[in-house]
N, C-alpha and C positions, 0 to 999 in steps of 0.2 A: 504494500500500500504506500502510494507516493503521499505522508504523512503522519504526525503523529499518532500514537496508540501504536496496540497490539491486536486491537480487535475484540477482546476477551469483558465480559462482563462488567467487571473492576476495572480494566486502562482500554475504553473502550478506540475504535478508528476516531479523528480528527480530522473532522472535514469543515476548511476553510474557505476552498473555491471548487469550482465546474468540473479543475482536472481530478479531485478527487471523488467530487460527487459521482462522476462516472466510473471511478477506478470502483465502485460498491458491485459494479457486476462481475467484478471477478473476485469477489469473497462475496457468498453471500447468504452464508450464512455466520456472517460473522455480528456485531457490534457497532454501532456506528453513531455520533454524535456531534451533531450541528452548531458550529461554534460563534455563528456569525451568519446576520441576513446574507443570499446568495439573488443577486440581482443584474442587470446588463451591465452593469458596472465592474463587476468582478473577475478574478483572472478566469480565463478559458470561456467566458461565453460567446464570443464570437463563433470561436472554433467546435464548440459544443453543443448550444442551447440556442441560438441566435438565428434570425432566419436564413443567415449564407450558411448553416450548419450541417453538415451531410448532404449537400447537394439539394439546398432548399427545404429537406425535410427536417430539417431544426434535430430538438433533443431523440436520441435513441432511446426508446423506454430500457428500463433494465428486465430483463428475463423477455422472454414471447411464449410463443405457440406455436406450433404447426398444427393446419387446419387440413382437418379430409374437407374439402370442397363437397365433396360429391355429398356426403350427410349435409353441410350445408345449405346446400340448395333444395336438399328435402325438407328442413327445418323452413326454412324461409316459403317452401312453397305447400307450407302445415302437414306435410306427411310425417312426421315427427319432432319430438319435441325431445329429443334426447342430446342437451346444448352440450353438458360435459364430456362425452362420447365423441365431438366433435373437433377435439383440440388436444393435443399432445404437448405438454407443458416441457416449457426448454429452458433451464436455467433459472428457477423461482428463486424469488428473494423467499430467505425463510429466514434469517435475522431480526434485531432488533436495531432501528434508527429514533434516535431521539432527538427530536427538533431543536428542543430546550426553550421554544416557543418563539425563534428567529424564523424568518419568512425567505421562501423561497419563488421567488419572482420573475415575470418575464421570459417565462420558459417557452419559447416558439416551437409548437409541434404540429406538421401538416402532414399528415399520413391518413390518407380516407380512408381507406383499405389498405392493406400493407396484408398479405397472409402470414409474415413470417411474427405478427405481434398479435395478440389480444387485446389487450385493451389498448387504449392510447392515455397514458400518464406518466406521471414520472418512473411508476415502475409498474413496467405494465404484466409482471404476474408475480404470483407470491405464492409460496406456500400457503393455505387457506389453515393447516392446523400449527404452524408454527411463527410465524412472521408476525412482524409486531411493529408499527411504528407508533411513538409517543409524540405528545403537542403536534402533531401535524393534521394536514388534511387531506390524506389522500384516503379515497372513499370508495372502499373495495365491493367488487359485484360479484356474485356468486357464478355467474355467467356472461361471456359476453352476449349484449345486446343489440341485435340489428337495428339501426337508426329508423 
C-alpha cells in the first residue's frame, strides 16, 4: 500500500489522496481509514477520478462483476427474476473503510453499462457478509438494478 498503516485492525491503511484510495482494490480485505476530505483538489484526481480519467470514464469502481448477458436479458424481459444468479463477483471489497466523517467528493463516473462492473460507485461490489464501511455513504443494493 503506497501509505501509511499496515492494514490491520489496530494500524489500520492511511488514505490521504486518489492514489491511495484506488490502491484499496488491491487489499481488500484489509482496513482502511480516511484521513482527510478527498476532492478535485487532491493528489491523483485528475489521473483517477476526474472526467479525463480512464479514457473519459472517470473513477474505476473497486471490485465488478461479470455478467451472463444471456440470464440478463431474461430478467429484463420478466422470464426471470433470479438477479444474483446473474453476476459473478470479481474482486469484492470485504474490508473495513472508515471515513472518520471526511467527505469524498467530485468523483466523475460515466459508465452506462460497462459489463465488467455492477454497480456504478465508489466500490462497486462488496462482500455482502463481510465489508463494512463507517461514517460514509455508500449505499449498498442487494442486486443490481436495471434503470
Amino acid at each position: 500500500f503506497p501509505g501509511a498503516g499496515s492494514g490491520t485492525a489496530a494500524d489500520p491503511y492511511q488514505i490521504t489522496n486518489w492514489t491511495q484510495l484506488d490502491a484499496v482494490r488491491h487489499f481488500p480485505n484489509k482496513h482502511f481509514i480516511l484521513m482527510n476530505d478527498l476532492g478535485s483538489t487532491a493528489a491523483g484526481y485528475a489521473a483517477l477520478a476526474g472526467p479525463s480519467a480512464n479514457d473519459g470514464k472517470g473513477w474505476q469502481p473497486i471490485g465488478g462483476a461479470v455478467i451472463d448477458v444471456d440470464l440478463l436479458e431474461e430478467i429484463i424481459a420478466g422470464l426471470s427474476d433470479e438477479w444474483e444468479e446473474a453476476f459473478e463477483l470479481v474482486d469484492p471489497f470485504a474490508g473495513r473503510f472508515d471515513g472518520q466523517g471526511f467527505e469524498i467528493s467530485h468523483l466523475f463516473i460515466n459508465r452506462p453499462f460497462d459489463p465488467a462492473l455492477r454497480d456504478v460507485v465508489l466500490i462497486g461490489d462488496y462482500s455482502n457478509e463481510t465489508w463494512h464501511i463507517d461514517n460514509g455513504n455508500d449505499y449498498p443494493r442487494p442486486g443490481w438494478q436495471h434503470p
